[in-house]
Structures are given as structure tokens and as C-alpha cells.
C-alpha positions as MATLAB code, in Angstrom:
seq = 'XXXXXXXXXXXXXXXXXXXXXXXXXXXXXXXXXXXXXXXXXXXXXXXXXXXXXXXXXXXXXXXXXXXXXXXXXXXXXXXXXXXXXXXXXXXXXXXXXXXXXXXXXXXXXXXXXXXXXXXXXXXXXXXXXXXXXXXXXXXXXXXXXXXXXXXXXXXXXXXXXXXXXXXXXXXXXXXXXXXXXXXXXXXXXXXXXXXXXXXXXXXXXXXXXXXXXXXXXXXXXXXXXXXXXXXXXXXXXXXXXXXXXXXXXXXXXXXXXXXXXXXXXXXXXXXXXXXXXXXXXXXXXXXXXXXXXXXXXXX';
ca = [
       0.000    0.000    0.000;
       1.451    3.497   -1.071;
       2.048    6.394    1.260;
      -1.026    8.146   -0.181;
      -3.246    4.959    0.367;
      -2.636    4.985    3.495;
      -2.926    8.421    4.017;
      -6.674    7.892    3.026;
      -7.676    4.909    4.701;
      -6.488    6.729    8.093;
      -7.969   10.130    7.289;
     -11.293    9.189    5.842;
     -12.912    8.547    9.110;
     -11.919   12.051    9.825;
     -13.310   13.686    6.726;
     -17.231   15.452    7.848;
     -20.132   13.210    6.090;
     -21.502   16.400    4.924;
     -18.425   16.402    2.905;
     -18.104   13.207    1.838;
     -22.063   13.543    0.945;
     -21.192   16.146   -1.939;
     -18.464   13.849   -3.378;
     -20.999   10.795   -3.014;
     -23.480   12.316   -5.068;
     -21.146   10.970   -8.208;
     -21.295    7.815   -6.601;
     -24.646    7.290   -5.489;
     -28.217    7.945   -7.230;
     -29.922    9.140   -4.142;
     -31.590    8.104   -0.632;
     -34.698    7.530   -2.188;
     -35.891    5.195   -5.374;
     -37.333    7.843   -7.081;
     -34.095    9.628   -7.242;
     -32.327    5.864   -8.355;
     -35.237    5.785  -11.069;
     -34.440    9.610  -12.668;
     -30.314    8.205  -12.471;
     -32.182    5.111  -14.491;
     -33.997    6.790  -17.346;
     -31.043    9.186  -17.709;
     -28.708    6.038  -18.242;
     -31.473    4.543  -20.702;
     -31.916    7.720  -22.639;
     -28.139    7.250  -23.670;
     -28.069    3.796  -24.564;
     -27.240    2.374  -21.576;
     -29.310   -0.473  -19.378;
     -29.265   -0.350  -15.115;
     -28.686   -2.925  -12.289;
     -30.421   -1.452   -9.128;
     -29.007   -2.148   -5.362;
     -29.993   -0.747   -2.202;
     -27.483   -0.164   -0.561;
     -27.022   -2.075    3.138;
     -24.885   -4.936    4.057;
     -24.012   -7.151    7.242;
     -27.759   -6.701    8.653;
     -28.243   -8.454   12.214;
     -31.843   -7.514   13.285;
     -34.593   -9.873   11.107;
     -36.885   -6.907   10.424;
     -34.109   -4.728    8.719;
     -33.697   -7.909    6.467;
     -37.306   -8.341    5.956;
     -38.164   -4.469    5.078;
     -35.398   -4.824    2.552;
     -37.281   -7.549    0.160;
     -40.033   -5.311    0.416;
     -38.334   -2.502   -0.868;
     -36.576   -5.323   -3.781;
     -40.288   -6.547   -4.508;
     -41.085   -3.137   -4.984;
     -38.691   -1.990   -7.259;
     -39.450   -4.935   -9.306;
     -42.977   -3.468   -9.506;
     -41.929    0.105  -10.571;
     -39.456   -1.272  -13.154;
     -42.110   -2.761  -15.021;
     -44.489   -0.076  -14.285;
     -41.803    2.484  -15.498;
     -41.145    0.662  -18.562;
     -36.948    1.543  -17.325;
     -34.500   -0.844  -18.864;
     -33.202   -2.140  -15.387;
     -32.245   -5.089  -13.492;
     -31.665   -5.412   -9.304;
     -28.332   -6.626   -7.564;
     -28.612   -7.812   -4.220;
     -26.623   -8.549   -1.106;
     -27.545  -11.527    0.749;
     -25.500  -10.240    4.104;
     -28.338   -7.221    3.628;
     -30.948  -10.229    3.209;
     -29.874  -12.171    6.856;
     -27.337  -14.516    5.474;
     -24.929  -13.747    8.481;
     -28.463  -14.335   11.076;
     -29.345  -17.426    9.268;
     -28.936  -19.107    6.120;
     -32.235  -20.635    5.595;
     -33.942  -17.505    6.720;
     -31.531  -15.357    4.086;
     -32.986  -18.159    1.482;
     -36.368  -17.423    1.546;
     -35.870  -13.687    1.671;
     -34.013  -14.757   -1.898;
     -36.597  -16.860   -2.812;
     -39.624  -14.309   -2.465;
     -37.213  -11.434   -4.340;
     -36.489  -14.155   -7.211;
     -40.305  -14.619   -7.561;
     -41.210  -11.167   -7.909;
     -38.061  -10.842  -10.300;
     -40.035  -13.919  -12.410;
     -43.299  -12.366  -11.986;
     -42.161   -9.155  -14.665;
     -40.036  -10.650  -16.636;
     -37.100   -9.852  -15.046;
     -33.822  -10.583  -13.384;
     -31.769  -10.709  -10.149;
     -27.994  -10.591   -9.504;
     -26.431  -12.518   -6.711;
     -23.680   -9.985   -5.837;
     -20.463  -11.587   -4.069;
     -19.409  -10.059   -0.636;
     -15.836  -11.232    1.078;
     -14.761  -14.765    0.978;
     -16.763  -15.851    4.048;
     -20.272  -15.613    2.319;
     -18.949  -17.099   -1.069;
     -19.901  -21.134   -0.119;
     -23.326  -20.019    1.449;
     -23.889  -17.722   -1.764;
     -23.389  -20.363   -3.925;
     -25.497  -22.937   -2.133;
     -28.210  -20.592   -2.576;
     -27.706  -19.620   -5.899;
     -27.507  -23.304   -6.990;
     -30.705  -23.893   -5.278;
     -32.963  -21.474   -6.257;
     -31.652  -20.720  -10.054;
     -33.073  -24.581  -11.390;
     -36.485  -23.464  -10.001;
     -36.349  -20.076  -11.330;
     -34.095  -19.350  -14.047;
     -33.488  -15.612  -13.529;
     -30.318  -15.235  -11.573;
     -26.807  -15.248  -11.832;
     -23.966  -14.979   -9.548;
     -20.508  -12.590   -9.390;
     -16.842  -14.101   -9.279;
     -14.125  -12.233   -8.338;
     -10.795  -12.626  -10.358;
      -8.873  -12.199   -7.101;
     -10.254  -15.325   -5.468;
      -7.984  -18.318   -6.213;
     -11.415  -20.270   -6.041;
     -12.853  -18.407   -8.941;
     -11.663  -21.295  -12.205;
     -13.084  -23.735  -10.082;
     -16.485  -22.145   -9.191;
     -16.909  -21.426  -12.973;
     -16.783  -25.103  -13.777;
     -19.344  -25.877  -10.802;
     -21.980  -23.628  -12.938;
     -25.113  -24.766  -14.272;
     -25.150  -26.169  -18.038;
     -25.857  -23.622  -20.557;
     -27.612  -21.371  -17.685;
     -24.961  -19.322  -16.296;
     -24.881  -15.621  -16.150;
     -21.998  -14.304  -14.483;
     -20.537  -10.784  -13.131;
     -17.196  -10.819  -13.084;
     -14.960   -8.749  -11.509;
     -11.453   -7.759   -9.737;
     -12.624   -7.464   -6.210;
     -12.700   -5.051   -3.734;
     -12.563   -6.977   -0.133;
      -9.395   -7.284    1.897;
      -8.486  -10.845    1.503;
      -5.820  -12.859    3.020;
      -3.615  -14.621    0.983;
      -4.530  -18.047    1.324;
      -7.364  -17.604   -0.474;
      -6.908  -14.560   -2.970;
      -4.199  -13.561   -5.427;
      -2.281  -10.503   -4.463;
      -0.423   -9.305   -7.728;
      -1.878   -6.274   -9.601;
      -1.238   -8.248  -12.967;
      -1.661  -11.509  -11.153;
      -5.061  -10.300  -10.742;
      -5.840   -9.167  -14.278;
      -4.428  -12.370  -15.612;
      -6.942  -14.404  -13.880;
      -9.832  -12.215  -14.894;
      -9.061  -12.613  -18.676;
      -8.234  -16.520  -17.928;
     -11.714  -16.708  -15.755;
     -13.201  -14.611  -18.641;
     -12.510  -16.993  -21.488;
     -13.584  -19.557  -19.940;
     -16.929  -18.700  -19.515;
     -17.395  -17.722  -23.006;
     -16.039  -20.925  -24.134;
     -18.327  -22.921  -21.448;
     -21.598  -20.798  -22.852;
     -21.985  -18.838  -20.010;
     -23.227  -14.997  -20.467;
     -20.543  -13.244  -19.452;
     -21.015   -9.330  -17.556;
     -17.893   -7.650  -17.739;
     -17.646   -5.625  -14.681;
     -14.264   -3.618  -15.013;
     -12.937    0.137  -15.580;
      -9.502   -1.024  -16.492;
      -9.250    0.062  -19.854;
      -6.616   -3.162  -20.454;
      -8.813   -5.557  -18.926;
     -11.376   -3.862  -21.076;
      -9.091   -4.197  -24.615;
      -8.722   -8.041  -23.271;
     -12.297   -8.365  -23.501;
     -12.826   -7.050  -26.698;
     -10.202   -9.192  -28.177;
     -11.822  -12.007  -26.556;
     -15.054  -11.677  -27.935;
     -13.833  -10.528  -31.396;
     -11.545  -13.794  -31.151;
     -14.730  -16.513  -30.322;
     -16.933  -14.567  -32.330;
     -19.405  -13.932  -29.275;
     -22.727  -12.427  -30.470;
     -23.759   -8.890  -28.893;
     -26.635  -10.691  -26.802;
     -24.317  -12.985  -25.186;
     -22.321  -10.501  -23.300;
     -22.144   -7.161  -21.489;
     -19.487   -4.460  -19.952;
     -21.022   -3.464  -16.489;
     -19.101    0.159  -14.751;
     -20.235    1.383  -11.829;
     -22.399    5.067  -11.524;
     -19.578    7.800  -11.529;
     -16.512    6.177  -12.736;
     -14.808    6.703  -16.202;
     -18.172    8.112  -18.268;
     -16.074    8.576  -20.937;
     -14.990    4.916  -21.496;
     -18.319    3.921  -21.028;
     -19.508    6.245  -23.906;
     -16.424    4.505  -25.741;
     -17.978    1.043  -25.433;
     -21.515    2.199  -26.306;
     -20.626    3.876  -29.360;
     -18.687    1.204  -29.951;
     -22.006   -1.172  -30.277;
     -21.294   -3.083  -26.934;
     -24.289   -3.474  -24.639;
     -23.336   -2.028  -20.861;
     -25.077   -1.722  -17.724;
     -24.703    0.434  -14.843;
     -24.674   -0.548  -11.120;
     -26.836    2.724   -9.940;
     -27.166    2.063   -5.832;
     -29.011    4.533   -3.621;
     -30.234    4.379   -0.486;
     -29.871    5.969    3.341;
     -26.565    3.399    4.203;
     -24.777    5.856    1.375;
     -21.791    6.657    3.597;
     -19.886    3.228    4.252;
     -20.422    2.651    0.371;
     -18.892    6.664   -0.435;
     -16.011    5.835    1.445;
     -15.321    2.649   -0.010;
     -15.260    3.736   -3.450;
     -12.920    6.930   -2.218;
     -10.703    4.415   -1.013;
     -10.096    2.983   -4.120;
     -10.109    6.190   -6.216;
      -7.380    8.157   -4.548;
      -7.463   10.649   -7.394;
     -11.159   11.464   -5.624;
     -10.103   10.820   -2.182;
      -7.280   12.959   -2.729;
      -9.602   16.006   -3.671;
     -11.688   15.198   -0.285;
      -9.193   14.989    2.116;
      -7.305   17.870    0.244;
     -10.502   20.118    0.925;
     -10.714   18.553    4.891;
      -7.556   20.312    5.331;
      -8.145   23.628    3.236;
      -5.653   23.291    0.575;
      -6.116   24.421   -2.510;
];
């Protein structure tokens, strides 16, 4: 970790919320859904299609858990009543997977119906390396009934070749990404190009094994990896997408859309704003270094 990272992983907690607030509002769509639905139609108006989250993780108290399908049932509800081109993402440590796993699977269970009910389609998201097994198991249960969800793998897992070949048959619809948790070693890669060379290995092989591959990254080489993959296997338009997150690089997403490539856009909103903010500041220190430049009045 660099001087400067450190720097901002020790000062954050410092920085006021009303400050990080003004720097989150590149980050985040909103507290509310109608604010995550304007972000929505904006995104759709230029060519680009939405995965919605609310954001929350690591819930302990049942009725947090339970108020959160609600509010998942209900966006499935205004999506189709909106006509918006949109998925939902969810996180099943938000959903009671860390109170109990059974309980966490029928809060899954009554999101994925809704999701079936319009048409639609949940994500699975991936949280640290202690909810990947329990993730899976519920992924691998409910997808045969349903049909409409799909997982994330994360290229920094030394797991992640092993839980593409445990995928469904000609059903699998995958995120994939670098990463973002702080993993020990054991069971995560640790070289910056280590890293990326597992993503493009973990990427090929789920085009080759039919799976619908979401390309989560902003690194433009990962990016130029992925194009050359799909140019290389020939992979048609509909079997693929780039995925960015709301705020980062718009201009290499504009770059992929003019360049015919379907993307999505993770748009999250919600009132648990400020642990997200500051996770995404720690990994753009070009941001965080604005922030914490402005916490200490220099110009």
C-alpha cells in the first residue's frame, strides 16, 4: 500500500459526512428510489441499461432484512411499471445470510419470484470470501427453479476457475470482476497483474463454457482483453455485457456504447450511502485525494 493509500484509509474517518455527501453524489443515485429511477432513465436515454441495489450490508436484526425484500419486490414493480431498462443486484448479508442461512434463502426466494413475476432478473452480488460457499449454495438452489439469476466471481479469489466449472449447463450468467474486499492470501491472489491475468483466464472460460458473461471492469486493459476475446470466439452482442459502476470513467463507457457493446450500470441509492462513499474513495485516490485535500483547506 502506497504512502497516499494509506494516508486515506487513516484520514477518511476524519473527513465530515456532509463532505463526503457532496463527493458521493457521483457515486450514489440518491436516498430515495425515485431519485435511483431519474439516475435510471437518464442512463437509458443514452443507450445504456441499469442494475439497481440498495445499498445495506451485514444486517443483524430480522426486520431490517425483511423491510429490505419489500423494498426489492417493490422496485421490481416500478421497473415494469416504469417501462426503465433495469435489473436489481442484491446482497444476501443485507438479506440475513450472516443471522441465518435458511432464513436469508427465503428472503431470496420471495425477491427471485417477484423478479419472475415481470419478466425480469436478479444478480447474486459476491461479498468477502466468508459468504462465497453459502452464496453459492443458494444460488444453486434457487436458479433450477427459477431461471433468472446469476452470480458474481471475483478474479482475485484463487477459487474463482473452479467455481466457474461448478456452474449450471448452458444457464450461467456471471458478473465478473477484480474485487474489492481485503483478503488474506490463502485464499486470494495478491499481484496487480496476477489479478488481471486471472480475470481474462476466468473470462474466457466462460465464453467458451456458454456462459453470459457481464464484464464488470474500468480497467481500460482488462477492457481491450475483452474485446479481443469476444472478437476472437466470435461472441454475439446478446451474449455478453461491460457493467461500470455510476460515476466512474463516463467517458470509457460512452467509448464502449458507441462502440455497439451493450453495458449496464450498477446505480445504488439508499440511506446506508456513507460506508459505500467511502469505499469507493478508497479505491479512487485521485477522488479521495480532492476530499481529504478540501478537509484540510488546501487548494
Amino acid at each position: 500500500m502506497s504512502l497516499f493509500s494509506r494516508l486515506v484509509v487513516t484520514t477518511l474517518p476524519l473527513v465530515p459526512k456532509s463532505l463526503v455527501g457532496r463527493v458521493a453524489a457521483r457515486y450514489v443515485a440518491g436516498e430515495t428510489s425515485e431519485e435511483a429511477f431519474a439516475t435510471v432513465r437518464e442512463l437509458n436515454a443514452r443507450g445504456a441499461m441499469a442494475t439497481l441495489d440498495l445499498l445495506g450490508e451485514e444486517v443483524t436484526v430480522r426486520d431490517k432484512a425483511e423491510a429490505a425484500v419489500e423494498e426489492y419486490v417493490r422496485l421490481f414493480e416500478e421497473i415494469d411499471r416504469g417501462q426503465v431498462d433495469s435489473n436489481v443486484s442484491i446482497k444476501l448479508t443485507m438479506l440475513g445470510l450472516k443471522i441465518d442461512q435458511e432464513f436469508c434463502l427465503q428472503n431470496v426466494e420471495r425477491i427471485a419470484e417477484a423478479a419472475q413475476r415481470f419478466g425480469n432478473f436478479l444478480r447474486l452480488d459476491m461479498e468477502d470470501h466468508t459468504c462465497i460457499d453459502a452464496t453459492l449454495e443458494i444460488y444453486h438452489q434457487l436458479q433450477p427453479r427459477f431461471g433468472n439469476l446469476g452470480v458474481v466471481f471475483q478474479s482475485y479469489m484463487r477459487r474463482t476457475l473452479d467455481d466457474i466449472e461448478g456452474l449450471p449447463d448452458d444457464s450461467g450468467n456471471v458478473r465478473l470482476c477484480k474485487g474489492i474486499y481485503v483478503e488474506p492470501r490463502p485464499v486470494a491472489w495478491k499481484g496487480y497483474n496476477t489479478v488481471r491475468h486471472n480475470f481474462i483466464a476466468a473470462l474466457e472460460k466462460m465464453i467458451t463454457g456458454g456462459v453470459y458473461a457481464a464484464i464488470a471492469t474500468h480497467d481500460e486493459f482488462l477492457v481491450c482483453a475483452a474485446v479481443a476475446l469476444i472478437d476472437k470466439h466470435r461472441l454475439p452482442r446478446d451474449r455478453y455485457e461491460f457493467q461500470m459502476l455510476l460515476g466512474v470513467d463516463e467517458e470509457l463507457r460512452e467509448i464502449l456504447l458507441k462502440g455497439g457493446h451493450r453495458l449496464r450500470v450498477y446505480v445504488p441509492y439508499g440511506k446506508d450511502w456513507y460506508a459505500y462513499s467511502t469505499r469507493r474513495l478508497r479505491e479512487n485516490p485521485e477522488v479521495a485525494r480532492h476530499v481529504i485535500r478540501q478537509f484540510f483547506g488546501l487548494r
